[in-house]
Wavefront OBJ file of the C-alpha trace (Angstrom):
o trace
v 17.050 -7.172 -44.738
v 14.886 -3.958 -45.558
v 11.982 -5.804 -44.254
v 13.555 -6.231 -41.188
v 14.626 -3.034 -40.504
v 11.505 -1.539 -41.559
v 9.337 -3.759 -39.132
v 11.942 -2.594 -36.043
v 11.460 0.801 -36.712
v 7.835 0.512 -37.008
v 7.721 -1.369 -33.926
v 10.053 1.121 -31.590
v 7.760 4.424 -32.613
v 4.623 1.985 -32.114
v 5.621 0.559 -28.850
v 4.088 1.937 -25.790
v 5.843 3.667 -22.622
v 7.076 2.103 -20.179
v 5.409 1.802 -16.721
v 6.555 3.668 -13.888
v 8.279 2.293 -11.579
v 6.263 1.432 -8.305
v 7.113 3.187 -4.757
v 9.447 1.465 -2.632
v 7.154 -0.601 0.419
v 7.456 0.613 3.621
v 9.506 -1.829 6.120
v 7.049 -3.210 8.118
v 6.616 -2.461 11.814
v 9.427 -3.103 14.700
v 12.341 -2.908 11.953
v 14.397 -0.346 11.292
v 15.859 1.011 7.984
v 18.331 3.445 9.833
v 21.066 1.499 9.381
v 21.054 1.427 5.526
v 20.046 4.989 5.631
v 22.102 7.081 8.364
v 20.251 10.278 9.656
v 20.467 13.534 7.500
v 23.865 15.874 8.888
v 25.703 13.051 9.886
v 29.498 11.698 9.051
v 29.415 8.836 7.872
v 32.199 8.346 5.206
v 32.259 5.702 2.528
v 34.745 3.154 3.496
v 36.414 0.278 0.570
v 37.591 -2.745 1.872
v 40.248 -4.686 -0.024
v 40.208 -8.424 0.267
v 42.655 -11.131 -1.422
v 40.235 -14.157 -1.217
v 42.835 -17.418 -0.936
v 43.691 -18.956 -4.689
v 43.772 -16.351 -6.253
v 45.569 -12.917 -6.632
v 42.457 -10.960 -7.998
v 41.360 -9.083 -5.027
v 38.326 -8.327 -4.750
v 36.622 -4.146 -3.171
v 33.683 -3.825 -1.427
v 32.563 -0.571 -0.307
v 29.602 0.195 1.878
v 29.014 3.007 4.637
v 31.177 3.325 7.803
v 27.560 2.632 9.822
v 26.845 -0.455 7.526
v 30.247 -1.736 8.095
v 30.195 -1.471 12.061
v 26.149 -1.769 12.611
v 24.771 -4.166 10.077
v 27.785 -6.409 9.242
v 29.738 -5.679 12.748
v 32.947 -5.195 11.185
v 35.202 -2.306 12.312
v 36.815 -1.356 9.385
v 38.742 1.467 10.685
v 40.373 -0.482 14.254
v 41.544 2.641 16.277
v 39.372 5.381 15.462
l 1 2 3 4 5 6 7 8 9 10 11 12 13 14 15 16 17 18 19 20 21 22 23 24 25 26 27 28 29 30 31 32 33 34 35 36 37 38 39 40 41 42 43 44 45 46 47 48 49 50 51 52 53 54 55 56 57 58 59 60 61 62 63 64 65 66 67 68 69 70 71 72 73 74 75 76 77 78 79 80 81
């Protein structure tokens, strides 16, 4: 038991750092990332979405940006407004 503990200590102070983690890519060219990412100084308000999938009474909550809601998935979550 000592031994054990002994060698995991040893081995956590000896271990070395981590990496870094590498720079997100760039998209490539012709698509558009402006949907995930609305422009800076704009509304757009986090909107939940509660759904009772059928068989079972756990509902399930997705949230995602109003522009990812109506842009990407083209879903109007808010009919009316």
């Amino acid at each position: 038991m000592f031994a054990t503990t002994l060698a995991a200590a040893i081995l956590s102070i000896t271990t070395p750092a981590a990496a870094p983690a590498p720079a997100p890519a760039a998209p490539a060219a012709g698509q558009s990332d402006a949907a995930a990412q609305p422009a800076k100084g704009r509304y757009n308000p986090r909107v939940c979405v509660v759904d009772y999938p059928t068989g079972t009474r756990i509902p399930t909550k997705t949230c995602k940006p109003l522009e990812v809601w109506r842009h990407t998935d083209g879903i109007d979550p808010l009919p009316g407004k």
